[in-house]
C-alpha positions as CSV (number, residue, x, y, z in Angstrom):
1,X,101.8,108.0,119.4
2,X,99.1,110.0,118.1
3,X,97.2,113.1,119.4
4,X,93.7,111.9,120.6
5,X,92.4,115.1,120.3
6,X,93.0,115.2,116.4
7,X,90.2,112.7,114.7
8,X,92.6,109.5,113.6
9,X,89.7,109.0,110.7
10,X,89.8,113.0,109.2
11,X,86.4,113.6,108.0
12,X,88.0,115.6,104.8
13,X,91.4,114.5,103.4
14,X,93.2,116.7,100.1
15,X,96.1,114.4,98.4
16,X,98.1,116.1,95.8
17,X,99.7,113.7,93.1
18,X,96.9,111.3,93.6
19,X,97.2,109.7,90.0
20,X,100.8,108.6,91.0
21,X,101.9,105.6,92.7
22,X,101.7,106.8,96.2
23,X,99.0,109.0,95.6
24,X,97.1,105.4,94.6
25,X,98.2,103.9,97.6
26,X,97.5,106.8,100.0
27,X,94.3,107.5,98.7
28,X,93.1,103.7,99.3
29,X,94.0,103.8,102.7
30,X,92.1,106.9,103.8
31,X,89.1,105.7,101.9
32,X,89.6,102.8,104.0
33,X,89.4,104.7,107.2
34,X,85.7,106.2,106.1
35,X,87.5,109.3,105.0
36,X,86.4,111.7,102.2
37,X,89.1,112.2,100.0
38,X,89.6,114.8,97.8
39,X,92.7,114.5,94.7
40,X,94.3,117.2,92.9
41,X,95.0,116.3,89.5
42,X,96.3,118.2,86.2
43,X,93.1,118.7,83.6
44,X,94.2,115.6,81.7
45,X,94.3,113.1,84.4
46,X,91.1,114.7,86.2
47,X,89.0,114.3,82.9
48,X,90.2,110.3,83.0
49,X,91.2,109.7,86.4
50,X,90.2,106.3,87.0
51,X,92.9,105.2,83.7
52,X,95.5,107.7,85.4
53,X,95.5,106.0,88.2
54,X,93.4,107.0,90.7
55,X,91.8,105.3,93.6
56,X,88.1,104.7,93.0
57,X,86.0,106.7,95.6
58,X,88.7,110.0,94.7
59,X,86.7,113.1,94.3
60,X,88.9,114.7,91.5
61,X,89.4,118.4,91.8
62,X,91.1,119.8,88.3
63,X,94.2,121.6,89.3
64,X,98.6,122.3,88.9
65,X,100.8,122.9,91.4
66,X,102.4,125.5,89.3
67,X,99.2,127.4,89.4
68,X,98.9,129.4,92.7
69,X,95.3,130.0,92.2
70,X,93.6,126.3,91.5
71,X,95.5,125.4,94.4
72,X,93.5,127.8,96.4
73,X,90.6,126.8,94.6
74,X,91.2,123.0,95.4
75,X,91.6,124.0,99.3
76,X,88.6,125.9,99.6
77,X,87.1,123.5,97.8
78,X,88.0,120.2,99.9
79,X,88.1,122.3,102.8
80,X,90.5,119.6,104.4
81,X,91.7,118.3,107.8
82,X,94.7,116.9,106.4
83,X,96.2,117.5,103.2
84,X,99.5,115.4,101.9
85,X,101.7,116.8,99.1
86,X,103.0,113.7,97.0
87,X,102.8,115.7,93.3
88,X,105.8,116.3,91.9
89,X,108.3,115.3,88.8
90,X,110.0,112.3,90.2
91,X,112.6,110.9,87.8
92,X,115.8,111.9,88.8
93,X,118.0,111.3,85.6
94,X,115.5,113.1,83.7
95,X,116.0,116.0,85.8
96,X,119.1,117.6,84.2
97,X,116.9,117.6,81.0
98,X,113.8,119.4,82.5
99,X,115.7,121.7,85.5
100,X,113.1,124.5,85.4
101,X,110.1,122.3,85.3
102,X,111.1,120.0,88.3
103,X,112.2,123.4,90.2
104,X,108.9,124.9,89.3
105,X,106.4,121.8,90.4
106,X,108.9,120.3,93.2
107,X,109.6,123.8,94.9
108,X,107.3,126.5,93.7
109,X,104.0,124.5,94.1
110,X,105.0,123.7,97.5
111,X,105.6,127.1,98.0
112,X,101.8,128.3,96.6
113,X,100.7,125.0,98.1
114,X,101.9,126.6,101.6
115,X,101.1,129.8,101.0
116,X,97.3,128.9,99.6
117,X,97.5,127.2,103.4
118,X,98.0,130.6,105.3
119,X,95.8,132.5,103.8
120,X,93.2,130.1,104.3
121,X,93.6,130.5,107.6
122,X,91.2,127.3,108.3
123,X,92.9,124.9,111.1
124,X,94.4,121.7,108.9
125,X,97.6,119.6,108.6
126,X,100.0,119.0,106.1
127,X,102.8,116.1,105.2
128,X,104.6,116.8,102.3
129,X,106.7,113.7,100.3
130,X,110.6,114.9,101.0
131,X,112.7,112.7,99.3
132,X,116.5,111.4,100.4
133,X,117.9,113.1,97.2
134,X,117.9,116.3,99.9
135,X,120.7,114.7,101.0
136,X,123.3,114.7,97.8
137,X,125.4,111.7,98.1
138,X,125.6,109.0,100.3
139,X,128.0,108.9,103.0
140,X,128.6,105.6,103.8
141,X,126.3,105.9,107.0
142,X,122.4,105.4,107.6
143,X,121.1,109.3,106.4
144,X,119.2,110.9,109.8
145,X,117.3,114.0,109.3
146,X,120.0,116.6,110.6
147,X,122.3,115.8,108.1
148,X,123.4,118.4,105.7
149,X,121.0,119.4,102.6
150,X,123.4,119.1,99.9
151,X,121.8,118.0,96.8
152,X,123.7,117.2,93.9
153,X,120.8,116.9,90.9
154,X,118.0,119.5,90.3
155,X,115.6,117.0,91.5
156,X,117.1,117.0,94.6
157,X,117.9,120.9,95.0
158,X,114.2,121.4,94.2
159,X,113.1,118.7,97.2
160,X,115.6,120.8,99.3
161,X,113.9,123.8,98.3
162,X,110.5,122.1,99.0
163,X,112.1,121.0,102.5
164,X,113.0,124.2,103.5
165,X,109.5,125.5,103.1
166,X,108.0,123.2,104.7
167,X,109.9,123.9,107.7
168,X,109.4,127.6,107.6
169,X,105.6,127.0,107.6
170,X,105.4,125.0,110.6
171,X,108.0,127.6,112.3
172,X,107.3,130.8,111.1
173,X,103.2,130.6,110.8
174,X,102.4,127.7,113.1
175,X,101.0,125.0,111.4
176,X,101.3,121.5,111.7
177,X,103.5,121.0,108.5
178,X,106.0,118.0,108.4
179,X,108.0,116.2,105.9
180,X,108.3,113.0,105.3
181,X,112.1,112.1,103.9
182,X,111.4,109.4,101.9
183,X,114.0,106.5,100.8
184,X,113.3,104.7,97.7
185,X,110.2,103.0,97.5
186,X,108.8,100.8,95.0
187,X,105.2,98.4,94.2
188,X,103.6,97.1,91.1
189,X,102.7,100.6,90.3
190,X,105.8,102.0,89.6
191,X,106.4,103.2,86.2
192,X,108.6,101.3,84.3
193,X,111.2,103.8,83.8
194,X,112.6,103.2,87.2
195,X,115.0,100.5,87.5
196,X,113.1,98.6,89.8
197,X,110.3,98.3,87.9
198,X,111.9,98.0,84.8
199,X,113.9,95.1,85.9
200,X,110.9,93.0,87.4
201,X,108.5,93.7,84.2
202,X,112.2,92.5,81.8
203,X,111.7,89.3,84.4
204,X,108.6,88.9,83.6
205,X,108.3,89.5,79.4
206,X,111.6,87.5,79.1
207,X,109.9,84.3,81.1
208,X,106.9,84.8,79.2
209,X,109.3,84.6,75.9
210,X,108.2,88.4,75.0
211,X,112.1,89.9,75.1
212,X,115.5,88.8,75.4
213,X,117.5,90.6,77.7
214,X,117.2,94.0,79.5
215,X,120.2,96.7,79.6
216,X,120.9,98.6,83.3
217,X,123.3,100.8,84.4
218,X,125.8,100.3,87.1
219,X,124.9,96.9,88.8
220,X,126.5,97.8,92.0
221,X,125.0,100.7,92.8
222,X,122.7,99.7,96.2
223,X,119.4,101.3,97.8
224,X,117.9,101.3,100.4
225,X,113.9,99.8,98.9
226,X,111.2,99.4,100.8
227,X,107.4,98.7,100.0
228,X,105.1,102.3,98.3
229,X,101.8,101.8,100.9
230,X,103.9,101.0,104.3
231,X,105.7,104.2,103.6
232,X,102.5,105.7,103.0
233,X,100.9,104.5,106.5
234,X,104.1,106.3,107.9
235,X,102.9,109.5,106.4
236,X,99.4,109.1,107.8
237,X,101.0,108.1,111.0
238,X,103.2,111.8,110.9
239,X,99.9,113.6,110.1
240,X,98.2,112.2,113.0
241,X,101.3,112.9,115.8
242,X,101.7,115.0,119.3
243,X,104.3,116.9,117.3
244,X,105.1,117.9,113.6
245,X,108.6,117.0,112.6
246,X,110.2,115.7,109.8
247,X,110.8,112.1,109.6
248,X,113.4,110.0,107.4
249,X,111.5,106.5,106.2
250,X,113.5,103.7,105.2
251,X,114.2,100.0,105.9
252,X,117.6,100.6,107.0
253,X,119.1,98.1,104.7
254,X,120.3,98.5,101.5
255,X,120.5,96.0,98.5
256,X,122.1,96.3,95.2
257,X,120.7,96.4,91.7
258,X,122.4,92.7,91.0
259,X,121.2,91.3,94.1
260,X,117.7,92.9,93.1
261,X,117.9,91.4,89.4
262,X,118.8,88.2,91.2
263,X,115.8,88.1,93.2
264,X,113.5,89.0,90.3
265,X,114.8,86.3,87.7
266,X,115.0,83.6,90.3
267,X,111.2,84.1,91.0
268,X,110.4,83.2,87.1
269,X,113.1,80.1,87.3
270,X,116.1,81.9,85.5
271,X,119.4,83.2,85.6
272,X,119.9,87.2,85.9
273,X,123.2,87.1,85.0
274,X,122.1,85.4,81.3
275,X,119.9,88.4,80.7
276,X,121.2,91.1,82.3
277,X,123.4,93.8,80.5
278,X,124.7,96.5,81.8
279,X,125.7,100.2,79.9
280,X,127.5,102.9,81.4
281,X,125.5,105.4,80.0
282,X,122.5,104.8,82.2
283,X,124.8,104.8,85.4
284,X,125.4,108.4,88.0
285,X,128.4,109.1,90.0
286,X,126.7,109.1,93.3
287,X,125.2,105.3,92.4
288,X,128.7,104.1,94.0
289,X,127.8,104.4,97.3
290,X,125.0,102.7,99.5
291,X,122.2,105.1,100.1
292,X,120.8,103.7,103.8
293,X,118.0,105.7,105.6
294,X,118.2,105.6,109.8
295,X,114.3,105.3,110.6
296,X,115.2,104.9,114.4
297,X,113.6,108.3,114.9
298,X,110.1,108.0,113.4
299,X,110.4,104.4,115.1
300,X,110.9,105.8,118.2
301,X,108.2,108.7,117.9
302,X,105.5,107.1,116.7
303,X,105.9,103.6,116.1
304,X,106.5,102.7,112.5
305,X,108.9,100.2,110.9
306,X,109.4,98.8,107.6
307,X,107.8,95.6,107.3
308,X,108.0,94.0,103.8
309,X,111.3,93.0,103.0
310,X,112.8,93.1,99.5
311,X,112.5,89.8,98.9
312,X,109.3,90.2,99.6
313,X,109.1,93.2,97.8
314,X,110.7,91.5,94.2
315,X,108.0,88.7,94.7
316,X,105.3,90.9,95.0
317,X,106.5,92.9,92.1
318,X,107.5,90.0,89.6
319,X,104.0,88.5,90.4
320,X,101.9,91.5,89.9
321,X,104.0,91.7,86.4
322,X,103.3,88.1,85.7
323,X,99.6,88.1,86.5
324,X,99.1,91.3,83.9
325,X,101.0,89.9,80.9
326,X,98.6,86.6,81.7
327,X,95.8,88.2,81.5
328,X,96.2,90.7,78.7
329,X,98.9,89.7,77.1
330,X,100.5,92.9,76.9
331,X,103.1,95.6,78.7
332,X,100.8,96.8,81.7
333,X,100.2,100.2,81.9
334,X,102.3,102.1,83.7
């Protein structure tokens, strides 16, 4: 349900984190919708946005969410109706090794990002990318957004942070400020560092006779994946709502890294389990339980669901893979 006295096709739109994989997927949509969209990218990515990964039609504004003041600058700038906050440092293994640079992007921008907000004092919207790390570890039961915030990495504890915030704005100053809990996500864009990814470009190279075999952590560790630009329409859905609240998005199922390896090999013709290897040392304690998000609210509210299954997912992954070692012959980008 959507308010219909708030424009469903924003005239000015600011995305932070638009050279990442959301950001990419976000931006396309609104351009889509005949909006003008404005991204937020460090001075390395703005002066070559188009190979960092933006969407073409992005009007780059050089900026760094641990810089209160280009913040400002990019809001006064963009002067935006809606503005969605996807930057941040998103590996969450490499977040023990960098604490104090996730805390200071994943909870002290959004901190300037919301105070650059209230002092601009100019009517807009925010949705800010939560993350179901706010959570700490799984329960054994869907995660709804009144469970406890107890994070157990620094990623996490600085998405809690970032939560927190986010909350306080929309309570304490008024604004329309809602997060959106996001479960694991994946698409061709995801860099290959995360296991998804990783396994369905090993799938790929190792069909196309480019590697051997490909070494993951603990096989039975199970997420809940769904597909990077349906969980970005559910953001743009939030925006766009009577009411700001924070939404979990998720499929509601969950599906193990073996099952997902499964999928992937079987779509090139082979056998995971004759490539496959698995190490301990890339494994976490909290992979042993399921991580399942309950979307029943968001559902409910304003109409979204999870539509891609992973199946569908894996396929649209391992053929995007494919398709770019065809053509260049090469690792993709990523």
């Amino acid at each position: 349900m959507t308010d219909p006295t708030f424009s469903p096709t924003p005239r000015r739109v600011l995305v932070t984190g638009v050279t990442g994989q959301d950001g990419y997927y976000l931006a396309a949509q609104l351009l889509d919708e005949g909006a003008r969209v404005y991204g937020l990218a460090r001075a390395r990515d703005a002066r070559d946005a188009d190979n960092a990964g933006a969407a073409p039609g992005v009007h780059i504004l050089e900026g760094d969410m641990r810089d209160a003041r280009s913040l400002r600058c990019a809001i006064d700038a963009a002067e935006p109706d809606e503005i969605y906050n996807l930057a941040a440092s998103t590996f969450v293994p490499g977040s023990w090794q960098n604490a104090a640079l996730v805390e200071e992007i994943n909870a002290g921008g959004v901190e300037s990002l919301a105070n650059a907000i209230v002092q601009c004092g100019a009517p807009m919207r925010l949705c800010h990318a939560s993350s179901a790390e706010i959570f700490g570890p799984p329960t054994g039961r869907p995660q709804r957004e009144d469970d406890a915030l107890t994070p157990v990495s620094p990623y996490g504890a600085a998405k809690a942070r970032a939560h927190r915030c986010v909350a306080e704005l929309r309570e304490r100053s008024g604004v329309f400020a809602c997060s959106a809990i996001l479960f694991n996500h994946e698409s061709p864009r995801r860099p290959a560092r995360f296991v998804t990814r990783k396994i369905t470009l090993a799938a790929a190279r190792i069909a196309r006779g480019l590697q051997g075999d490909v070494v993951l952590g603990n096989l039975d560790a199970a997420r809940d994946w769904g597909y990077a630009p349906e969980y970005m329409g559910a953001m743009r859905a939030m925006v766009r709502g009577n009411v700001a609240r924070d939404y979990v998005v998720a499929t509601g199922r969950a599906c193990t890294v073996s099952e997902f390896a499964r999928l992937a090999f079987a779509r090139v013709g082979l056998d995971w389990r004759q490539h496959v290897v698995s190490d301990g040392e890339f494994s976490r304690e909290s992979d042993n339980l399921a991580r399942i998000g309950d979307a029943s609210r968001i559902a409910r509210d304003l109409g979204w669901r999870a539509v891609t299954t992973v199946e569908e997912l894996v396929v649209i992954m391992v053929d995007a893979d494919l398709a770019s070692l065809d053509v260049r012959g090469q690792i993709p980008k990523t």
